[in-house]
TORPA-4810 file (N, C-alpha, C, O; in nm, 3 decimals):
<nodes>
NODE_1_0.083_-0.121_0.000_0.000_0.000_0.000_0.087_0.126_0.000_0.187_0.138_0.070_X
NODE_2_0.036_0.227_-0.092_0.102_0.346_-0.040_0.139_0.442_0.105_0.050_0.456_0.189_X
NODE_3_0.202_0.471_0.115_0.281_0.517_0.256_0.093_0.569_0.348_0.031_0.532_0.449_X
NODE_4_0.073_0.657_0.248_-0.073_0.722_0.295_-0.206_0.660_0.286_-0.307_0.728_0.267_X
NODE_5_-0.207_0.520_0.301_-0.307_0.441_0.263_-0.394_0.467_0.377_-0.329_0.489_0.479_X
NODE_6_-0.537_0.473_0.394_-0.616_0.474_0.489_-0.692_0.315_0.536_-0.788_0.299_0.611_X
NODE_7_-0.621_0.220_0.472_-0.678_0.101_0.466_-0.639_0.067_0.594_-0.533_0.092_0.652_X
NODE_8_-0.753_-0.002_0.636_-0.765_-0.039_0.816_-0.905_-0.093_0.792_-0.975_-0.105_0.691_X
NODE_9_-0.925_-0.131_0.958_-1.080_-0.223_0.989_-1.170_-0.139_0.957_-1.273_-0.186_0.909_X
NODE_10_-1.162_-0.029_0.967_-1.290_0.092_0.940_-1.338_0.083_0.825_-1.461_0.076_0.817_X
NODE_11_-1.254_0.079_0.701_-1.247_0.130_0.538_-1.310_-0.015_0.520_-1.263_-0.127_0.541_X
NODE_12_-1.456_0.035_0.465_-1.507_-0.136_0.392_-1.432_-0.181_0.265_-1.435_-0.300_0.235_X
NODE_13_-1.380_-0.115_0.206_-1.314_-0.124_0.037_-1.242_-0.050_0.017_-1.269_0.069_0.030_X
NODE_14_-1.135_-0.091_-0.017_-1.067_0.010_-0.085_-0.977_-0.008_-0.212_-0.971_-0.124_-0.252_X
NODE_15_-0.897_0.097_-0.291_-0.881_0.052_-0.417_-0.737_0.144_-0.448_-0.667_0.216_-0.377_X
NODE_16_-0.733_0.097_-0.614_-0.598_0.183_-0.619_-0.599_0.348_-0.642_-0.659_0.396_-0.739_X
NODE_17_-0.535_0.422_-0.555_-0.493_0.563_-0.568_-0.411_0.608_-0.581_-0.418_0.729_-0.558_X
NODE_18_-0.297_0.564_-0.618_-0.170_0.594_-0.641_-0.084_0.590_-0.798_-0.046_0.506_-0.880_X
NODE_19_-0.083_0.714_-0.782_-0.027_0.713_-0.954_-0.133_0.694_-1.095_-0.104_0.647_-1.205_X
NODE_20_-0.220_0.729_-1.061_-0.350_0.644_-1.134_-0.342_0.769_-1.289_-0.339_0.889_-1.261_X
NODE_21_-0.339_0.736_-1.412_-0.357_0.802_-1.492_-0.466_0.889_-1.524_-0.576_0.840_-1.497_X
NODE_22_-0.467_1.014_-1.577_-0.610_1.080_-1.544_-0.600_1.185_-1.614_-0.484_1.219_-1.640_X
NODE_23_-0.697_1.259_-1.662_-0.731_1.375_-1.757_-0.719_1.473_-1.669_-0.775_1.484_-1.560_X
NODE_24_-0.625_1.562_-1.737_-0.605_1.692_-1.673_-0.606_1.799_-1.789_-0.523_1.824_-1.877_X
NODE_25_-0.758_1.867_-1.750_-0.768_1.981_-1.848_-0.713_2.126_-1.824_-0.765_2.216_-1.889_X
NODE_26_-0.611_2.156_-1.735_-0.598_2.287_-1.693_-0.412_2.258_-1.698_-0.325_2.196_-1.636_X
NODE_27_-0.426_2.353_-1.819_-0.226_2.412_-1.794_-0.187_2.558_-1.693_-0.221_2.676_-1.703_X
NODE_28_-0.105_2.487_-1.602_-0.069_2.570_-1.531_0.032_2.585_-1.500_0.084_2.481_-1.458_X
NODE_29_0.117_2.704_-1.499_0.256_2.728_-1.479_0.270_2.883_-1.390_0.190_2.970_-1.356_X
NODE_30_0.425_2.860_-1.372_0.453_2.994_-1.286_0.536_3.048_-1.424_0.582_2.969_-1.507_X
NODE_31_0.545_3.160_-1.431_0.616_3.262_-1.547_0.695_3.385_-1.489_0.653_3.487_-1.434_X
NODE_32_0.842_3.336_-1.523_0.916_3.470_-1.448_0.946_3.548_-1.529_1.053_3.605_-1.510_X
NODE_33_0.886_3.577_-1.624_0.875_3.671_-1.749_1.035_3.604_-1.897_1.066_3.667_-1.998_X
NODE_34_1.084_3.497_-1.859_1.129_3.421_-1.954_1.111_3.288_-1.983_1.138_3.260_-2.100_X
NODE_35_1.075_3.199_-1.915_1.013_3.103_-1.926_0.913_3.008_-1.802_0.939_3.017_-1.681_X
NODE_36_0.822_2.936_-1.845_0.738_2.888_-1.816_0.767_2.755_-1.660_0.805_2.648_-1.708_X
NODE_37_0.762_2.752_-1.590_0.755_2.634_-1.480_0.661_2.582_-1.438_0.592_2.646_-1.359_X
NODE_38_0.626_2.463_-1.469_0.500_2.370_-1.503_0.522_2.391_-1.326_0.616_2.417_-1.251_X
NODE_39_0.370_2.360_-1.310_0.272_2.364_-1.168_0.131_2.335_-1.164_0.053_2.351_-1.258_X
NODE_40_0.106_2.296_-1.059_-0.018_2.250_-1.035_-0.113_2.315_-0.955_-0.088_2.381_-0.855_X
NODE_41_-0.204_2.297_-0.997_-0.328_2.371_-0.927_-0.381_2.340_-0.770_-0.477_2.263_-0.775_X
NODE_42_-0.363_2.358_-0.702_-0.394_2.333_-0.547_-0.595_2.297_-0.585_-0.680_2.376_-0.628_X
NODE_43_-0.606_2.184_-0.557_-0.782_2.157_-0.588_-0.870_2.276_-0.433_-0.848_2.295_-0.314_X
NODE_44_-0.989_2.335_-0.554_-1.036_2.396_-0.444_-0.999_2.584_-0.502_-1.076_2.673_-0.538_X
NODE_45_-0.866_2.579_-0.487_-0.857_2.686_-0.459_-0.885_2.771_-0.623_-0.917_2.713_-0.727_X
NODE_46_-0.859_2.933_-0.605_-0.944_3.007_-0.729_-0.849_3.031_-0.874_-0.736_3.080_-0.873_X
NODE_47_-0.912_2.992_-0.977_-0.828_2.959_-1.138_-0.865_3.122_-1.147_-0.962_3.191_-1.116_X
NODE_48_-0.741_3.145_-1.204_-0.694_3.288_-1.227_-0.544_3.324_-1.253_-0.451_3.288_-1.181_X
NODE_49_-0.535_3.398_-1.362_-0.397_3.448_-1.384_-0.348_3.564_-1.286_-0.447_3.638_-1.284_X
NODE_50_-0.268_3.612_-1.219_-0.229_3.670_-1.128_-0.129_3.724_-1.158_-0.092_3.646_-1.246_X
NODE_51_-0.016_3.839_-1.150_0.104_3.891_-1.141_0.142_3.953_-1.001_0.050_3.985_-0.926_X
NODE_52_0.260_3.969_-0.966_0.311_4.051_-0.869_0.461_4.012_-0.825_0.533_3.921_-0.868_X
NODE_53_0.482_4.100_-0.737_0.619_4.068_-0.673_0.646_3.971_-0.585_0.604_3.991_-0.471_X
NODE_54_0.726_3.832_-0.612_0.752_3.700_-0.531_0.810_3.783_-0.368_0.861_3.894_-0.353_X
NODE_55_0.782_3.698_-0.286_0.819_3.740_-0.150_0.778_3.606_-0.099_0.664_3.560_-0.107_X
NODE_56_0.886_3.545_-0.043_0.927_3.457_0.086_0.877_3.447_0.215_0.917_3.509_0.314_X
NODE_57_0.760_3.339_0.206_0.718_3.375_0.346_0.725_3.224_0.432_0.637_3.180_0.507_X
NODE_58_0.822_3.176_0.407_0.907_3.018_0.512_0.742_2.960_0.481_0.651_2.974_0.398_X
NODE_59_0.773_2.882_0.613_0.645_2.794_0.609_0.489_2.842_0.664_0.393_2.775_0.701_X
NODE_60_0.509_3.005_0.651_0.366_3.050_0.714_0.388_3.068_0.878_0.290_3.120_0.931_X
NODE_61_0.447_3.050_0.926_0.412_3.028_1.049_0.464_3.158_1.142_0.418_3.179_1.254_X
NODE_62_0.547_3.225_1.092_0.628_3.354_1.119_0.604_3.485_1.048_0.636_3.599_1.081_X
NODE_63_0.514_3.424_0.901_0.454_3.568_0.824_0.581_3.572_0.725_0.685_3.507_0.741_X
NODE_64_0.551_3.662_0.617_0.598_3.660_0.522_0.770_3.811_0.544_0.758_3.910_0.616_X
NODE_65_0.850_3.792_0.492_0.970_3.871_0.489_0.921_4.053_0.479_0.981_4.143_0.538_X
NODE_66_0.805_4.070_0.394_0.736_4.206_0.367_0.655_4.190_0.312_0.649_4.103_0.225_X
NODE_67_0.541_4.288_0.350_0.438_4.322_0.313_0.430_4.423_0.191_0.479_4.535_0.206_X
NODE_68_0.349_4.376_0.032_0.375_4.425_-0.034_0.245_4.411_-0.136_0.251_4.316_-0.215_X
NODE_69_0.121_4.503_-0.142_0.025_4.486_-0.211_0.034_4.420_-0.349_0.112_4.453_-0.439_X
NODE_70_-0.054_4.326_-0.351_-0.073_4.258_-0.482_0.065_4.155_-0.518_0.088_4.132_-0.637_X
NODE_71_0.155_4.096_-0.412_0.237_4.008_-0.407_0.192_3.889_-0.423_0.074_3.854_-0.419_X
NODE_72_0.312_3.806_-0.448_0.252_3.692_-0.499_0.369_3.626_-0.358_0.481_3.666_-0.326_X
NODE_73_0.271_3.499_-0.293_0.362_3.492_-0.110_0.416_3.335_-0.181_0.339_3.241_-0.197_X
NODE_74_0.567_3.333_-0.220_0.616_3.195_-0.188_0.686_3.096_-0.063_0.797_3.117_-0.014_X
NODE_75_0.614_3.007_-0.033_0.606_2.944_0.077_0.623_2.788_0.070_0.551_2.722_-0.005_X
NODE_76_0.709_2.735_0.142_0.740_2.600_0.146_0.614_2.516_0.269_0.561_2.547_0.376_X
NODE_77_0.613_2.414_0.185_0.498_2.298_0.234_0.552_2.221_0.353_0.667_2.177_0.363_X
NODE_78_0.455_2.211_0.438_0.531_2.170_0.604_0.375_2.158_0.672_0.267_2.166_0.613_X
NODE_79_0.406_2.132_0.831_0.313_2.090_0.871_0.171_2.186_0.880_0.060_2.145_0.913_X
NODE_80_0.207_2.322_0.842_0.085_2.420_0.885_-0.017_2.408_0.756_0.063_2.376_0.667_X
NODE_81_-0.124_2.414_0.704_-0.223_2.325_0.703_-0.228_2.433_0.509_-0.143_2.521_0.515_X
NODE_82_-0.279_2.432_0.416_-0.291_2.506_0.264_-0.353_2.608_0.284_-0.291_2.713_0.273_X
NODE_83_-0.522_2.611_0.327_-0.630_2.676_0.372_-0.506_2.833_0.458_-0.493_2.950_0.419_X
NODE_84_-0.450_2.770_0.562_-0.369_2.861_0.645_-0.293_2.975_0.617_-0.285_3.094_0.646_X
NODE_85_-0.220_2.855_0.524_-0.096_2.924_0.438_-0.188_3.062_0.340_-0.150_3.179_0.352_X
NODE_86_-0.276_3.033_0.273_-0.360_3.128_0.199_-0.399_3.229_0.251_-0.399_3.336_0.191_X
NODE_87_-0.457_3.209_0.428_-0.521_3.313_0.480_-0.416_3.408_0.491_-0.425_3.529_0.470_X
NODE_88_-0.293_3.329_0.533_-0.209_3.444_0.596_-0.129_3.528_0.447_-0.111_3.649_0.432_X
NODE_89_-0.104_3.447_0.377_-0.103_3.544_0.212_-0.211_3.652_0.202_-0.178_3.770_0.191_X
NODE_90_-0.302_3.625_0.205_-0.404_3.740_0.215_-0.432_3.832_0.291_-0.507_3.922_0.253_X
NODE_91_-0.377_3.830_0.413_-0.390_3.922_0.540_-0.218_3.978_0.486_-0.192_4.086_0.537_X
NODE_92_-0.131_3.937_0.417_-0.018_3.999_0.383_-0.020_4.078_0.247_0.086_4.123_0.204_X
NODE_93_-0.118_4.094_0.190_-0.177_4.181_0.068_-0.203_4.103_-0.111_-0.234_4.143_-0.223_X
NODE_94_-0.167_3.973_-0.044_-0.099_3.868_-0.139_-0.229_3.834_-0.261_-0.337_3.872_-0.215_X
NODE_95_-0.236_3.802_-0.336_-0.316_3.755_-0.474_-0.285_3.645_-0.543_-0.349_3.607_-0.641_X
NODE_96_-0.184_3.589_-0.495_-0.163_3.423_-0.549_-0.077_3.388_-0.404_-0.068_3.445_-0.295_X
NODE_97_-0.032_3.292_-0.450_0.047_3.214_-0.364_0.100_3.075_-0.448_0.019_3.020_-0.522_X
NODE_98_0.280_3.001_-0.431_0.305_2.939_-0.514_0.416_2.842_-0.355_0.497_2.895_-0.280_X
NODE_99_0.372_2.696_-0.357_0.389_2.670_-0.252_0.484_2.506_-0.294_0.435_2.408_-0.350_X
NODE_100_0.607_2.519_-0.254_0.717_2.393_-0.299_0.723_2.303_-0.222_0.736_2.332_-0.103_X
NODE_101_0.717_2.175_-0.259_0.700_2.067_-0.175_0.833_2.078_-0.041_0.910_2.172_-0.022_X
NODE_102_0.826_1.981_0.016_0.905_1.996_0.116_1.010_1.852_0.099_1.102_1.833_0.178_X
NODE_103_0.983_1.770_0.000_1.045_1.650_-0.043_1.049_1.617_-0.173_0.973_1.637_-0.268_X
NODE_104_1.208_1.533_-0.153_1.228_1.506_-0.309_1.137_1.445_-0.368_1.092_1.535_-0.439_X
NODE_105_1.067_1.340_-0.392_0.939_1.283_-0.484_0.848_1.265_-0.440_0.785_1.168_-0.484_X
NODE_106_0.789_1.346_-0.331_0.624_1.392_-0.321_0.602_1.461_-0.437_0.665_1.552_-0.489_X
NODE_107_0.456_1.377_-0.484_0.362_1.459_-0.582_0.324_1.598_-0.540_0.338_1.647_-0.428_X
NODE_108_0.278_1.651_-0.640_0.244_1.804_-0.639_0.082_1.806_-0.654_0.016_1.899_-0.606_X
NODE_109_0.034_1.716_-0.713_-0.098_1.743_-0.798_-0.233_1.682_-0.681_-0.319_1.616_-0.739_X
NODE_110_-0.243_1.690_-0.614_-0.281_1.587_-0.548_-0.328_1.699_-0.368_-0.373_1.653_-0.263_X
NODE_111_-0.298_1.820_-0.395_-0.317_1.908_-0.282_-0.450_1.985_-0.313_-0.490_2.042_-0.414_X
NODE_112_-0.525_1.959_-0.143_-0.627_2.055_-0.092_-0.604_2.177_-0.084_-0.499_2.236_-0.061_X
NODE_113_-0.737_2.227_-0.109_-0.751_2.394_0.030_-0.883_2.388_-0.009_-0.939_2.346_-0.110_X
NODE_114_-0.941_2.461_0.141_-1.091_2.546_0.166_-1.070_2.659_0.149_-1.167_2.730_0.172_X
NODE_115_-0.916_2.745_0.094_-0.953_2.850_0.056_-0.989_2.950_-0.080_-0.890_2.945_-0.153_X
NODE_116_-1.066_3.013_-0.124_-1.081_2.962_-0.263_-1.073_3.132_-0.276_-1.157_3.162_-0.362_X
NODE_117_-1.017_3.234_-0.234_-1.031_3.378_-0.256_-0.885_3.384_-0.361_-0.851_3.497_-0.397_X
NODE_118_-0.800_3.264_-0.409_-0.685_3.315_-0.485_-0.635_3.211_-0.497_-0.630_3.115_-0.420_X
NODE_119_-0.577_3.233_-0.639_-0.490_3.093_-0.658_-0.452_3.082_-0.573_-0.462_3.141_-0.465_X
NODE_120_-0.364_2.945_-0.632_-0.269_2.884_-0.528_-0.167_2.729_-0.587_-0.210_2.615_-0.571_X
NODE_121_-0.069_2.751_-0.635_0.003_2.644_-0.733_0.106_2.646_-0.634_0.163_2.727_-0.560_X
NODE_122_0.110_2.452_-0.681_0.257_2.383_-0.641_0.322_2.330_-0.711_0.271_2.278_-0.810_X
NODE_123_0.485_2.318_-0.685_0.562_2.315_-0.771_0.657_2.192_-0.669_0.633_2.140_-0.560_X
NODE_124_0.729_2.185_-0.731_0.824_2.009_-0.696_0.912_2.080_-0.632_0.894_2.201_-0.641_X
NODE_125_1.024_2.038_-0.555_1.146_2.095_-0.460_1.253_2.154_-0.519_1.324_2.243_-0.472_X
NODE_126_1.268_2.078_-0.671_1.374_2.129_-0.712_1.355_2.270_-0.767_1.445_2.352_-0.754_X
NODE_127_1.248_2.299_-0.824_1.171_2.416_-0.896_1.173_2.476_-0.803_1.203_2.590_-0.839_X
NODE_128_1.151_2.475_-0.643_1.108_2.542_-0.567_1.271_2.622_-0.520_1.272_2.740_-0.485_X
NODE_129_1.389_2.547_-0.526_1.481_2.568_-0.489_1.550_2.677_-0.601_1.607_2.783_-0.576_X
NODE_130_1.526_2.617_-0.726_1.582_2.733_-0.872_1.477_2.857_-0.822_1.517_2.973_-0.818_X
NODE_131_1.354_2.824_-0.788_1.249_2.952_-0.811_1.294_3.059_-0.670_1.276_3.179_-0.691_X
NODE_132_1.337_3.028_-0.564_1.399_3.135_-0.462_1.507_3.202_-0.525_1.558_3.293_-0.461_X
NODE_133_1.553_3.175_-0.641_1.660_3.311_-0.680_1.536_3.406_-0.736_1.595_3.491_-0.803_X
NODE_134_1.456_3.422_-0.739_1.335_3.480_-0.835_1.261_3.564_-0.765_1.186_3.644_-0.820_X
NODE_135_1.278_3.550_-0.607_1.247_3.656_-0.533_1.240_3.819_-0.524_1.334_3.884_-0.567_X
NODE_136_1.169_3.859_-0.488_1.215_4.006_-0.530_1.145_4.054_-0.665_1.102_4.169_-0.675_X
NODE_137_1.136_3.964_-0.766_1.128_4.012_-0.880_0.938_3.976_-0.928_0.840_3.927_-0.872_X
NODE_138_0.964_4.021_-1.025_0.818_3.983_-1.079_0.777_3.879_-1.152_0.811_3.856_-1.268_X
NODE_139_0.701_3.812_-1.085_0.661_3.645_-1.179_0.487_3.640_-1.215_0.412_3.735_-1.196_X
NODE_140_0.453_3.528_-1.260_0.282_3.507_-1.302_0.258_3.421_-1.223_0.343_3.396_-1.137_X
NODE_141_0.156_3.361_-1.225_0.071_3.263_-1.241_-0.028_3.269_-1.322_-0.115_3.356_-1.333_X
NODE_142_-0.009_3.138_-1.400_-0.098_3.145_-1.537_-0.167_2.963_-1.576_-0.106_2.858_-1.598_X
NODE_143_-0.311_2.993_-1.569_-0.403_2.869_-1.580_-0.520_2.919_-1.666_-0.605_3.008_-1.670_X
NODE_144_-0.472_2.799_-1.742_-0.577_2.807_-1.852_-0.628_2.694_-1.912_-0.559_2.597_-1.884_X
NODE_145_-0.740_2.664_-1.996_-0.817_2.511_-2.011_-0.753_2.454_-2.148_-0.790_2.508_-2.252_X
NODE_146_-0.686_2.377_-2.152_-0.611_2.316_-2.260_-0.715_2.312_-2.369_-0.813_2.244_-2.338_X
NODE_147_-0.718_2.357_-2.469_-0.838_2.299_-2.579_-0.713_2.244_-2.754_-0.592_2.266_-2.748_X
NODE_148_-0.747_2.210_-2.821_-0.928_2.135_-2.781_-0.902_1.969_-2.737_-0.995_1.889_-2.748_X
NODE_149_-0.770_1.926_-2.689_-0.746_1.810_-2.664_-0.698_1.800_-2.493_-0.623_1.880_-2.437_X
NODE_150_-0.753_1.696_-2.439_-0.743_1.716_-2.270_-0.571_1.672_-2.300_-0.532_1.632_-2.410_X
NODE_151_-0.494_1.687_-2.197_-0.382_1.665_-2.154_-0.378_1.534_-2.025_-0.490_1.492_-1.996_X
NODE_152_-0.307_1.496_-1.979_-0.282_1.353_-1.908_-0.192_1.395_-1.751_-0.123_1.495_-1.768_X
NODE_153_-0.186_1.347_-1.635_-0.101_1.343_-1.579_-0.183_1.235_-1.479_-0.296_1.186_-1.472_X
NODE_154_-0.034_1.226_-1.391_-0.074_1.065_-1.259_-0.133_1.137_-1.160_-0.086_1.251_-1.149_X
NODE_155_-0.208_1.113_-1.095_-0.327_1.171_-0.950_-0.307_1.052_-0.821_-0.268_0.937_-0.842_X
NODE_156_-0.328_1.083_-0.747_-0.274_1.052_-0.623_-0.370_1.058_-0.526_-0.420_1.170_-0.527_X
NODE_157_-0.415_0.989_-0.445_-0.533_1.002_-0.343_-0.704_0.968_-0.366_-0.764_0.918_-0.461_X
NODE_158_-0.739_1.007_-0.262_-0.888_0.899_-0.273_-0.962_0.985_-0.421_-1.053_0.918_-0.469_X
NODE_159_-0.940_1.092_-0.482_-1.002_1.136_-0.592_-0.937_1.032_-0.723_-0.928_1.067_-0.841_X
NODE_160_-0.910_0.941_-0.684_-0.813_0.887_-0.794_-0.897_0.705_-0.749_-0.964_0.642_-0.831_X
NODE_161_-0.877_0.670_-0.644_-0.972_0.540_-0.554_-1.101_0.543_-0.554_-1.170_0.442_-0.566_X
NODE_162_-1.165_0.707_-0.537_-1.346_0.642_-0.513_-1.367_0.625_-0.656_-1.401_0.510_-0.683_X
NODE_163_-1.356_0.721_-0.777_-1.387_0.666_-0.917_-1.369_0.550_-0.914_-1.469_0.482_-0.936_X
NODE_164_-1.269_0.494_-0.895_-1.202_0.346_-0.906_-1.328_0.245_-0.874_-1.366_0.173_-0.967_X
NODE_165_-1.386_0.238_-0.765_-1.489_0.189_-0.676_-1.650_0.220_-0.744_-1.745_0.147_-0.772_X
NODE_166_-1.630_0.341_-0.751_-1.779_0.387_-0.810_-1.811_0.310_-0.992_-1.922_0.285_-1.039_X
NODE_167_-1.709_0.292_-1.044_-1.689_0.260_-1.156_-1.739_0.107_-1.171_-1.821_0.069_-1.254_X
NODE_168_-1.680_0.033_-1.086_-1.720_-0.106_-1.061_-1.853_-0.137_-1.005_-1.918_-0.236_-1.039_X
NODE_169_-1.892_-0.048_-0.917_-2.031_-0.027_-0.921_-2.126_-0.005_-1.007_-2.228_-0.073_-1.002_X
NODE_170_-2.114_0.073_-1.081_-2.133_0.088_-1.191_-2.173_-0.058_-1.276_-2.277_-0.122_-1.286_X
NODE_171_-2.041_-0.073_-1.327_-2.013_-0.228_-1.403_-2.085_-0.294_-1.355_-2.165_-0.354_-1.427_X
NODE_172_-2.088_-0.314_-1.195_-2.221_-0.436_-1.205_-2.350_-0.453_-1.170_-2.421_-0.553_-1.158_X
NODE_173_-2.375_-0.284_-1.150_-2.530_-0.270_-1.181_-2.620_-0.275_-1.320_-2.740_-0.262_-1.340_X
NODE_174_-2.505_-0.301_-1.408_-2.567_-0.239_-1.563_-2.572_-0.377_-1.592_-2.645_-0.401_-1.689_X
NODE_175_-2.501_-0.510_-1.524_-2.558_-0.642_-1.567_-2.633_-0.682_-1.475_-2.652_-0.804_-1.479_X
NODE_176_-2.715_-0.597_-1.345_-2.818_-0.661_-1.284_-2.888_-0.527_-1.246_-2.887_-0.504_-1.125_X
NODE_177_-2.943_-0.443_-1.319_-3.033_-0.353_-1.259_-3.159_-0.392_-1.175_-3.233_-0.304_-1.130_X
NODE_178_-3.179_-0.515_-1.157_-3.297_-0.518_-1.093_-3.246_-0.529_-0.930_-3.321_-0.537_-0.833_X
NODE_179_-3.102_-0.528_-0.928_-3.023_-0.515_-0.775_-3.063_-0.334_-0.699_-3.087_-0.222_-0.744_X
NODE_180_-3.051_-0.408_-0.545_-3.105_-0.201_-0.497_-2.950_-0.216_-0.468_-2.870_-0.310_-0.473_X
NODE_181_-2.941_-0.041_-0.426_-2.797_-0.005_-0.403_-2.741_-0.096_-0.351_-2.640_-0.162_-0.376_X
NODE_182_-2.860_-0.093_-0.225_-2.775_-0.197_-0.090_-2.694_-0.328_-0.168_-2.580_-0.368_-0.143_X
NODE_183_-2.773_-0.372_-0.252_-2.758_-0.593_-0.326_-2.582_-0.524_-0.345_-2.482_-0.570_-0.290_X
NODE_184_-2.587_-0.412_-0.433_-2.483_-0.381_-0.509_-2.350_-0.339_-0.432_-2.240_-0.362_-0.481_X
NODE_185_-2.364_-0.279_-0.316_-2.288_-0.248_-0.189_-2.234_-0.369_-0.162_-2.127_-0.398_-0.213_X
NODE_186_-2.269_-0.417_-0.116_-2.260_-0.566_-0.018_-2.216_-0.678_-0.123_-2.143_-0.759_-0.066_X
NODE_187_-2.234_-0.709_-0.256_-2.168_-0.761_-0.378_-1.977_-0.714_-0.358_-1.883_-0.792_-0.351_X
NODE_188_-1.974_-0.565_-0.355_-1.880_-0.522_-0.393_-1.829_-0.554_-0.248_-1.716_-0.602_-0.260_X
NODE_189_-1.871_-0.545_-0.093_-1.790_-0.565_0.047_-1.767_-0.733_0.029_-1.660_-0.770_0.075_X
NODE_190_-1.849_-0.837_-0.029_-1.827_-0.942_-0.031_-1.725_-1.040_-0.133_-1.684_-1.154_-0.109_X
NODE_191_-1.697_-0.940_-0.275_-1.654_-0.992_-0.396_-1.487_-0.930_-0.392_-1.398_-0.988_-0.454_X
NODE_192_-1.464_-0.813_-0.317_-1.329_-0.776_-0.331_-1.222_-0.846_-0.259_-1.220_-0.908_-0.153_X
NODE_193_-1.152_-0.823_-0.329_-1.011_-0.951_-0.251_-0.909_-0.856_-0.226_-0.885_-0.758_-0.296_X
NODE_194_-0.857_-0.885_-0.134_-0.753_-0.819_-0.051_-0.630_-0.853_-0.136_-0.573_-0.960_-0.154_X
NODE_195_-0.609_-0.739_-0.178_-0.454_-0.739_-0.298_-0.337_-0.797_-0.255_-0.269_-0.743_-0.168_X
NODE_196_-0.304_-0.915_-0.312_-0.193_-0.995_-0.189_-0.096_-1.038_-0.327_-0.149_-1.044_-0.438_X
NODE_197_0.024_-1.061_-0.312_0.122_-1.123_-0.394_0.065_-1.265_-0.419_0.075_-1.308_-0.534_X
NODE_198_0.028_-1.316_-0.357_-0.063_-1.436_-0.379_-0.191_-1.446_-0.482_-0.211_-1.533_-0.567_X
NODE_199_-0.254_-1.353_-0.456_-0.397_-1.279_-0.492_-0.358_-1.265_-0.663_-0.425_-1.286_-0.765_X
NODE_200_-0.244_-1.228_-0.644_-0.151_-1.193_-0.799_-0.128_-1.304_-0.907_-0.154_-1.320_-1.027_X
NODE_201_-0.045_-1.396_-0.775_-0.011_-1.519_-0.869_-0.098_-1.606_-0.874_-0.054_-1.689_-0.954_X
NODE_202_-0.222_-1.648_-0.829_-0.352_-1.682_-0.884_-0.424_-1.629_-0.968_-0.498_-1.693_-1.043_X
NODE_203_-0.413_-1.511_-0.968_-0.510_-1.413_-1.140_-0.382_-1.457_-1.257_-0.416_-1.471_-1.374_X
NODE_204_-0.256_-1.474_-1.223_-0.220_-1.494_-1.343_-0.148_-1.637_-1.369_-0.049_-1.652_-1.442_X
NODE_205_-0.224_-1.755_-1.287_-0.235_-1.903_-1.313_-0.341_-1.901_-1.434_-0.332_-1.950_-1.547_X
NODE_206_-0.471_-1.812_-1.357_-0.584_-1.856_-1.415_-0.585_-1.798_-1.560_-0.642_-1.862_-1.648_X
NODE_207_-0.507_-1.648_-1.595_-0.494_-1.656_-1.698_-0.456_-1.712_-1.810_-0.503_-1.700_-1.923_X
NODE_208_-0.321_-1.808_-1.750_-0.268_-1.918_-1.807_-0.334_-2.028_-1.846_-0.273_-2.122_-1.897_X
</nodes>
């Protein structure tokens, strides 16, 4: 299971969320007025192109280096919470916010917020590390809807697992509609098999 799996006695089912391929219609990048640094959209928070002056504000927890209307607050990812990090960008005059992982191969794409008054893009560690010489100066944020062909990337977390689940539900209500939710619930708590290396080399006996 992945490091962040919620699978335990509680979880009746669960499925794969990790790395899962998936349509992503929104290009988004940071722009330091010469080229482009792919980023991701924090889910939740508000799609909008933005400009201003980058300013350093650690992990939120101390406030940002200066206060500077219509800034854009860059901030490293740590334990204080997305939603947080935003408010306090905004009580610092801020209009985006662009926030770098805190580890080498944590995903980017795959982050909350409840706050939805301003963007809010993340970027990978190493980007985050080139993008602090950039301080001071003036950068974008720029999101826009790919047309007319969707674009692809890997997703991470239960938005990536409940489709997974709902889908199979799906599948086998459409060969027994005369089943109620419940038949179809309880099919799926009774029919799933616990993903085992074993579990493995029996699906691919039987394929044989």
């Amino acid at each position: 299971h992945a490091y962040f799996s919620n699978f335990n006695e509680h979880v009746e089912i669960a499925a794969p969320g990790d790395g899962v391929l998936s349509t992503d219609v929104t290009f988004t990048a940071v722009f330091d007025g010469e080229k482009n640094y792919p980023a991701h959209s924090l889910h939740g928070a508000k799609i909008a192109d933005v400009e201003g002056e980058l300013v350093y504000c650690g992990i939120a927890g101390s406030g940002c280096d200066k206060k500077v209307p219509g800034m854009i607050c860059f901030m490293q990812r740590c334990i204080i919470p997305f939603s947080d990090k935003m408010t306090q960008c905004i009580d610092y005059g801020g209009v985006g916010i662009i926030i770098f992982n805190d580890d080498e191969g944590g995903a980017t794409n795959n982050w909350y917020t409840t706050e939805t008054r301003i963007p809010a893009l993340s970027i990978d560690l190493d980007t985050g590390r080139e993008f602090y010489s950039k301080v001071g100066s003036i950068v974008s944020i720029v999101q826009k809807i790919d047309e007319p062909q969707f674009t692809y990337s890997y997703k991470t977390g239960t938005s990536m697992s409940t489709p997974f689940v709902a889908a199979a539900a799906a599948k086998i209500w459409s060969h027994y509609p005369e089943c109620s939710n419940a038949e179809i619930r309880k099919a799926l708590q009774e029919g799933a098999l616990y993903k085992t290396k074993e579990v493995e080399a029996d699906a691919d006996a039987d394929a044989d």
